[in-house]
C-alpha positions as CSV (number, residue, x, y, z in Angstrom):
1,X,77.8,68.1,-112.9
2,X,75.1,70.9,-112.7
3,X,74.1,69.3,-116.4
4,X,74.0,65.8,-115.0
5,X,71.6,66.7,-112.2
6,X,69.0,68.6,-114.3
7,X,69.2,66.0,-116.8
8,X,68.1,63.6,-114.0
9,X,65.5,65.7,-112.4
10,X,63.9,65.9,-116.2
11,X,64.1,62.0,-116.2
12,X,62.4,62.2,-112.6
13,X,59.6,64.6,-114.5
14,X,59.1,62.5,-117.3
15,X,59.2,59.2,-115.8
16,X,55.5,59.5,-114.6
17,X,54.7,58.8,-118.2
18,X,57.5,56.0,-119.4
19,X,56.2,52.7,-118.6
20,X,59.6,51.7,-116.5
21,X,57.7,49.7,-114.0
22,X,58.2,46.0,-114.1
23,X,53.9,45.5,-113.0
24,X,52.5,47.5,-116.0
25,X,50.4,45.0,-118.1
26,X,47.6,45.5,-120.2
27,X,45.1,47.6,-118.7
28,X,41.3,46.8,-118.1
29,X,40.0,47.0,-122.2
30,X,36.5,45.9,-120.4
31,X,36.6,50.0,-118.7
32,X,38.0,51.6,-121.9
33,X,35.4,49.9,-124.4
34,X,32.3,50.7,-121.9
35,X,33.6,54.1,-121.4
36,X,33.9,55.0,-125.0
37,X,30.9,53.0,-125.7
38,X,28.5,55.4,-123.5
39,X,30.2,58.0,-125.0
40,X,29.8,57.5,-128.4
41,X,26.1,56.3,-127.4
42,X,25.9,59.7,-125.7
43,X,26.9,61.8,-129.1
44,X,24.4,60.0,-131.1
45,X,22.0,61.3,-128.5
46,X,23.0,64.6,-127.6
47,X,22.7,65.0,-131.6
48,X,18.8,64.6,-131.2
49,X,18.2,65.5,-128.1
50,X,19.8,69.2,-128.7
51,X,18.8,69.6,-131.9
52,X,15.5,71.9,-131.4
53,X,16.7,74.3,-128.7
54,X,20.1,74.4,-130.6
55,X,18.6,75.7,-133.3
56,X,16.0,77.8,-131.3
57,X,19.0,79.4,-129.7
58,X,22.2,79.6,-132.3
59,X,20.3,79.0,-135.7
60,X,22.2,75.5,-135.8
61,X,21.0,72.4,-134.8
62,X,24.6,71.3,-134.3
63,X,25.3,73.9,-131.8
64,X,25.5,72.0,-128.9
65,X,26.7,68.9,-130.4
66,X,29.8,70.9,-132.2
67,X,30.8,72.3,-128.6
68,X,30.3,69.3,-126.9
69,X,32.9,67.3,-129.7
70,X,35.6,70.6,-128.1
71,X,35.1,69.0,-124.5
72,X,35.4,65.7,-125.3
73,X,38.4,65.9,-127.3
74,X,40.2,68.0,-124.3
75,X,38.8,65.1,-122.6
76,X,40.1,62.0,-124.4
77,X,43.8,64.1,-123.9
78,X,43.5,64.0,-120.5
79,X,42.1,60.8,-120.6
80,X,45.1,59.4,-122.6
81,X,47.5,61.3,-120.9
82,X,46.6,60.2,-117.1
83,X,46.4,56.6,-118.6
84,X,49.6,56.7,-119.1
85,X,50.8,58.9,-116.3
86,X,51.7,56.8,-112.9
87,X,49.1,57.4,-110.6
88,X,51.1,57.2,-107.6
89,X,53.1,60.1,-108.0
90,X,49.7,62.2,-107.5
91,X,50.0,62.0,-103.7
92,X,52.7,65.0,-103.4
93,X,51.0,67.0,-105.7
94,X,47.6,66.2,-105.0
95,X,47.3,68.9,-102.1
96,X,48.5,71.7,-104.6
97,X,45.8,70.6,-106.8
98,X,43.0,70.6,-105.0
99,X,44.2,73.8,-103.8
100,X,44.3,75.2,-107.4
101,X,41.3,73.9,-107.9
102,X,39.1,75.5,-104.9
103,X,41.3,78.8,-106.0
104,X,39.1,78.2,-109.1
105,X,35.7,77.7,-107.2
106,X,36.6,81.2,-105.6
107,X,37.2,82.9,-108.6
108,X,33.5,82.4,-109.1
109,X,32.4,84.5,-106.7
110,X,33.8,87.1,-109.2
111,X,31.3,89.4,-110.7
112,X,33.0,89.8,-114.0
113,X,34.1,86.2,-114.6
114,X,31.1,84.3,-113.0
115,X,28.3,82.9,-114.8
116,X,25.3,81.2,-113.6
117,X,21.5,79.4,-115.1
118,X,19.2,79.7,-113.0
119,X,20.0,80.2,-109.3
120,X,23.2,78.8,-109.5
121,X,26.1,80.5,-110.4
122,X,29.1,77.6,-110.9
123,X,30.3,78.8,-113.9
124,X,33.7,80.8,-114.6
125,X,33.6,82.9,-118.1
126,X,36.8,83.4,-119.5
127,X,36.9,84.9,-123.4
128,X,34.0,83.0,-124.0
129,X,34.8,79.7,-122.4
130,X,33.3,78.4,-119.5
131,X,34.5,76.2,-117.0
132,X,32.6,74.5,-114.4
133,X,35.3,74.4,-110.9
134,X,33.2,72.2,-109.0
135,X,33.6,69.3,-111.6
136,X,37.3,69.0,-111.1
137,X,37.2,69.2,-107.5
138,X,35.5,66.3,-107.0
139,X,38.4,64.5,-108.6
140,X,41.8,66.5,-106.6
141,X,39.3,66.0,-103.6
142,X,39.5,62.5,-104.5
143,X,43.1,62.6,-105.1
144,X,44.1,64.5,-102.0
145,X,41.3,62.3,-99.8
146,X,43.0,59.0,-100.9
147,X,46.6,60.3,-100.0
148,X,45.8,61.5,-96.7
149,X,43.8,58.4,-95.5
150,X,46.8,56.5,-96.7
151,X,48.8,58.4,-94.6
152,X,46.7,58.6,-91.3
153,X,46.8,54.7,-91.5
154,X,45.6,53.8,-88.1
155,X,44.8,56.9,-86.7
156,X,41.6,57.8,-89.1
157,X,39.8,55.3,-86.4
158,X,40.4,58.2,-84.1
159,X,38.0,60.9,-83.8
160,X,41.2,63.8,-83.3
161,X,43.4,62.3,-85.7
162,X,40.9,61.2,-88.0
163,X,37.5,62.2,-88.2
164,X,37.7,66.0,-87.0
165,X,40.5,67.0,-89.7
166,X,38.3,65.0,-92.6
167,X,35.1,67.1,-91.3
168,X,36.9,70.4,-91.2
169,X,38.2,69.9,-94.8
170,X,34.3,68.7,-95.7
171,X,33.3,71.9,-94.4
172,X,35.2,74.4,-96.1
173,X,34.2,72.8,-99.7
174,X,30.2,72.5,-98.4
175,X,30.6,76.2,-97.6
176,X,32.0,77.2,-100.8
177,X,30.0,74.9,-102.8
178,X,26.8,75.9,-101.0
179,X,27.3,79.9,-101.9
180,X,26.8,79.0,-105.5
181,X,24.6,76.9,-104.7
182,X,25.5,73.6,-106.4
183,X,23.8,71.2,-103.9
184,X,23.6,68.3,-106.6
185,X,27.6,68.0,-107.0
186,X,28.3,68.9,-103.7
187,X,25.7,65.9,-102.5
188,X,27.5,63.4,-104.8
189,X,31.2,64.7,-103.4
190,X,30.1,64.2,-99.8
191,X,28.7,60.7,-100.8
192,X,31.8,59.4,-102.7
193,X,33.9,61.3,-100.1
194,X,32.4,59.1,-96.9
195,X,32.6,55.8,-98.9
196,X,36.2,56.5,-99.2
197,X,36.5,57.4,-96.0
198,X,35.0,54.3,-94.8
199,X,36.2,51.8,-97.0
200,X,39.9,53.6,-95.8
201,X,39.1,52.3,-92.4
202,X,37.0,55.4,-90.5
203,X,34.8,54.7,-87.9
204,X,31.7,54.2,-89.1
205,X,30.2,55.4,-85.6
206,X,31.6,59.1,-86.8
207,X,30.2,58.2,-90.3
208,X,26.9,57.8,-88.8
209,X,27.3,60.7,-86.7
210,X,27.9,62.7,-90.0
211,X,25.6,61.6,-92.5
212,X,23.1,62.7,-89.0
213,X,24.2,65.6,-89.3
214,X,23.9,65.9,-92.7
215,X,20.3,65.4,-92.3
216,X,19.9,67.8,-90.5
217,X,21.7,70.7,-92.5
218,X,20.0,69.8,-95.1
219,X,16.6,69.9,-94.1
220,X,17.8,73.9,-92.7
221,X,19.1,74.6,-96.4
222,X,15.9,73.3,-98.0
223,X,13.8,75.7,-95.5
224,X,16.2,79.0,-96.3
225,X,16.2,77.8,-100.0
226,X,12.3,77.4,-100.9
227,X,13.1,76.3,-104.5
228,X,15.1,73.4,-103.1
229,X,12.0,72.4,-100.9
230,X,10.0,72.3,-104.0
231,X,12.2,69.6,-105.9
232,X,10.8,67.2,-102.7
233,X,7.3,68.1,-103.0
234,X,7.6,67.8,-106.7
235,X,8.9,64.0,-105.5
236,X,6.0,63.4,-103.5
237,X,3.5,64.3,-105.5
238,X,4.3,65.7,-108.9
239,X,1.0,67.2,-109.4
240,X,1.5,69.9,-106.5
241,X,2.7,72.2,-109.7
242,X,2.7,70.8,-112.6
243,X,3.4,74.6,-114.4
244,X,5.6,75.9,-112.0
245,X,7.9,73.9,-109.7
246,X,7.1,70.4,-111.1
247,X,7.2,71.3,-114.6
248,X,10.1,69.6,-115.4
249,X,9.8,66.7,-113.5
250,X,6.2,65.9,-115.4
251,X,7.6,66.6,-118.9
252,X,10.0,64.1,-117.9
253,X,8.0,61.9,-116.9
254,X,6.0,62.1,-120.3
255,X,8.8,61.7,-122.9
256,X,10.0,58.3,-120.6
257,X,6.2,57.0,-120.7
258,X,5.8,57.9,-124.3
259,X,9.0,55.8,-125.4
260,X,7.4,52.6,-124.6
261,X,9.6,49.4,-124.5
262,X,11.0,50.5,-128.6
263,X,10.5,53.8,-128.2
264,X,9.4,56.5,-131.0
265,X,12.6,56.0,-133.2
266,X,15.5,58.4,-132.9
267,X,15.1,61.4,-133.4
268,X,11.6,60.9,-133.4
269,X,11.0,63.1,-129.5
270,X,8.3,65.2,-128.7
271,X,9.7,66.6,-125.8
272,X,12.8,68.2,-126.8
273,X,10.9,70.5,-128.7
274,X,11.1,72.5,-125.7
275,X,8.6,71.5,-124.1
276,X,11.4,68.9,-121.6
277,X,13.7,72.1,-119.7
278,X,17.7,71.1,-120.4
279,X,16.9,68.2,-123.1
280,X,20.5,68.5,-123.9
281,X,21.7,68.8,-120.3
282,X,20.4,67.0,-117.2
283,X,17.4,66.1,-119.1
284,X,18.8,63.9,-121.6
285,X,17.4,60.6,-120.1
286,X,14.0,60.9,-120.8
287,X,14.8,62.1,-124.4
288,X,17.3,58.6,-124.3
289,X,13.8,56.6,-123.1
290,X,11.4,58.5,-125.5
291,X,13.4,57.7,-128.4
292,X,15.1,54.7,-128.0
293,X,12.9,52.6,-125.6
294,X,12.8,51.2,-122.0
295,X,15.1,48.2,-123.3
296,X,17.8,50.5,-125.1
297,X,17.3,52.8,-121.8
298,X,18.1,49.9,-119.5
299,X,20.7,48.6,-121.7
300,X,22.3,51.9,-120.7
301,X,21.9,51.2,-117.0
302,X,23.2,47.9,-117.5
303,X,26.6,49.8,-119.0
304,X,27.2,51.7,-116.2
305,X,26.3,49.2,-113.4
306,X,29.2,46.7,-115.4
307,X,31.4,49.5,-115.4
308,X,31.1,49.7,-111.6
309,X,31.6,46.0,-111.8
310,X,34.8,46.4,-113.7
311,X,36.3,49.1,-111.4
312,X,35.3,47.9,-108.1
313,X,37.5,44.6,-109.2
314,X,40.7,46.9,-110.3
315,X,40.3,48.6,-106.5
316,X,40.0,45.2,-105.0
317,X,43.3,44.0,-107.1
318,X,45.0,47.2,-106.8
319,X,48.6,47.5,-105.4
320,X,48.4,49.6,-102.7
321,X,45.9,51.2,-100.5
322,X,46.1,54.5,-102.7
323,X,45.5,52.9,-105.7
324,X,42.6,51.1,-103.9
325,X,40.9,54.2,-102.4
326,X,41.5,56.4,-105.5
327,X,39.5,53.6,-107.9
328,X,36.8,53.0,-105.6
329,X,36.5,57.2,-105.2
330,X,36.4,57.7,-109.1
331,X,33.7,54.1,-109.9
332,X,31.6,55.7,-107.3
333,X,31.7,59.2,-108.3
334,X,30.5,57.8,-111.8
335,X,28.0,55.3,-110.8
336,X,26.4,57.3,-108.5
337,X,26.1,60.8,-110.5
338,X,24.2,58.3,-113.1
339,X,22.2,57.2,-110.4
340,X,21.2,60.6,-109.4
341,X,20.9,61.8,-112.6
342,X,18.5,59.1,-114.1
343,X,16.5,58.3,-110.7
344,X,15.3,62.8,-110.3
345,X,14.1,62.0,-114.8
346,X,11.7,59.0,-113.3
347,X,11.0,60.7,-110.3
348,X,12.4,57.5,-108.1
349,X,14.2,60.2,-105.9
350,X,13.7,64.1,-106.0
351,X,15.9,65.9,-108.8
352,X,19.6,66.9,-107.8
353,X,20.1,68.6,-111.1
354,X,23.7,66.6,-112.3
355,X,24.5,65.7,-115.5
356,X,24.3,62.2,-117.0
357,X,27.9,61.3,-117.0
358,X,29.7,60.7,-120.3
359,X,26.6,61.5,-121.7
360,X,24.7,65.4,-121.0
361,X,25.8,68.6,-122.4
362,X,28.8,70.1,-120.6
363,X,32.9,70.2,-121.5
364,X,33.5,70.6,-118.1
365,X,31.6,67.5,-116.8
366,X,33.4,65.2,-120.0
367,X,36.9,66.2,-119.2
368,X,36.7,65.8,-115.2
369,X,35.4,62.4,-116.4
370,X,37.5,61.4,-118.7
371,X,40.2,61.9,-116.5
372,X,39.0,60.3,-113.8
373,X,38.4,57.6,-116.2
374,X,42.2,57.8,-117.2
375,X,43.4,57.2,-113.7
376,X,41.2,54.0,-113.0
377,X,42.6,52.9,-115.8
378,X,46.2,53.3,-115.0
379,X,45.7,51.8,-111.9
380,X,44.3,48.8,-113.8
381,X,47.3,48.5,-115.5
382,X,49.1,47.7,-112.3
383,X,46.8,45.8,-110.3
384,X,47.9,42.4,-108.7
């Protein structure tokens, strides 16, 4: 008997990823192909774009490009792995971890395990490998926040039930988040976090109410944090500094002029001979436009506006409100970071300092990404 019941609770375990279901079908091969093809897009880039400061740094101009192949092949595991893995059973274990993941964005308040560039210090240092916290907890946020609004039902109309208990968990991330500071990932988890709330049926009075709110803490941060208030001068006018403050956000400005509509040919940048801060990282846009040219560079906005397309249509079809809120969450998480990320390069809104998904240096960033691309498509294999 005893053998009998742990043989079943190992069936239970493992039937996540057995396709038993009788509404699997093929998943969306539209996402997959547009994933992998910004990826591999990304690669070829990243192999130009880091090569001078790679070798300025490490003596190899495959430094970067070598560490980022490590991310992305953690990356494409998970991203297999959650593919196949039902997503529904995340809802009882999608409060444990989002809770193992904020344990994570404590642990890097640790002096001897942090790490930090810059003024931020979101980084976790452990034998040599880093790990960015913040990047996973925008996808168990997205995982918890999809269960519980699911669960409220109704009652996320109310402002009790509803609204107050969604604020208070806001809060606790913001705080943490904001003692790094990582304002650009904590500004793209607030945003994707109130279009789920909203789509999931809260009052958009409260949602109002909030992004006011907002506002208004945000405008007090950007007083107490004077290099923050710089990034919207630099917005305004980009000649306040152009050797200080609004250095970067000129060089990038040069390398996307320079590209014309064919750009210089790749590999072919001016910039990234350190002249563009974080060619590899954040900066890898302009490096994409100097190189390959406005058309290739709008090609590449055209990618990830289909992609959007492609998962907004699985969350429409999907079979439940979980599924729904969960594909809608992880679309506009990816949509939206590239929005931030390539609008601060061209200076169409004030740098937030993300990376360009699939795309900019960072393991971290690839493998919160690919899973998050895993789950959409999972749930695209059991849409309606």
């Amino acid at each position: 008997m005893f053998q009998r019941r742990r043989l079943q609770r190992i069936k239970m375990l493992l039937s996540g990823f057995i396709h038993e279901r009788a509404n699997y079908h093929q998943p969306d091969f539209f996402i997959i192909i547009t994933v992998l093809a910004i990826i591999i897009f990304g690669l070829i880039m990243l192999s130009s774009a880091s090569s001078a400061i790679s070798y300025a740094r490490y003596q190899s101009s495959y430094y970067y490009f070598n560490h980022q192949l490590f991310g992305l092949g953690l990356g494409l595991i998970l991203f297999y792995g959650l593919s196949r893995f039902d997503y529904h059973r995340f809802r009882n274990a999608a409060l444990l971890l989002l809770v193992g993941s904020l344990g994570l964005l404590l642990i890097v308040f640790i002096p001897a395990l942090s790490a930090g560039w810059g003024h931020a210090k979101s980084w976790i240092n452990i034998f040599g490998f880093s790990l960015q916290p913040s990047e996973f907890v925008k996808l168990t946020f997205l995982l918890y926040l999809a269960a519980w609004i699911e669960k409220r039902g109704k009652e996320l109309f109310d402002l009790h039930q509803g609204t107050m208990p969604f604020i208070s968990l806001l809060m606790i991330i913001s705080f943490l988040m904001l003692m790094q500071p990582d304002t650009g990932t904590l500004f793209i988890l607030l945003a994707i976090s109130l279009t789920v709330y909203f789509i999931g049926g809260g009052n958009i009075k409260h949602i109002a109410s909030i992004g006011a709110v907002g506002i208004i803490v945000l405008f007090i941060l950007l007083k107490m944090a004077p290099y923050q208030m710089d990034r919207f001068r630099c917005f305004f006018d980009p000649s306040y500094s152009p050797d200080e403050y609004c250095y970067q956000v000129n060089q990038s400005l040069i390398a996307a002029g320079s590209g014309g509509l064919l750009g210089r040919g790749f590999g072919n940048s001016r910039q990234k001979f350190r002249y563009l801060p974080e060619a590899q990282g954040d900066a890898i846009f302009p490096i994409i436009a100097e190189e390959m040219g406005m058309v290739i560079s709008v090609f590449l906005v055209m990618l990830f506006l289909f992609l959007f397309y492609r998962g907004f249509l699985v969350s429409q079809r999907a079979p439940d409100i979980y599924g729904q809120l969960l594909a809608i969450g992880v679309i506009s998480w990816f949509c939206l970071q590239a929005f931030l990320n390539i609008g601060g390069m061209i200076n169409l809104i004030p740098m937030t300092g993300v990376p360009l998904p699939f795309i900019s240096y960072g393991g971290s960033a690839m493998m919160a990404a690919l899973a998050g691309a895993g789950i959409l498509v999972n749930i695209s294999k059991q849409t309606k």
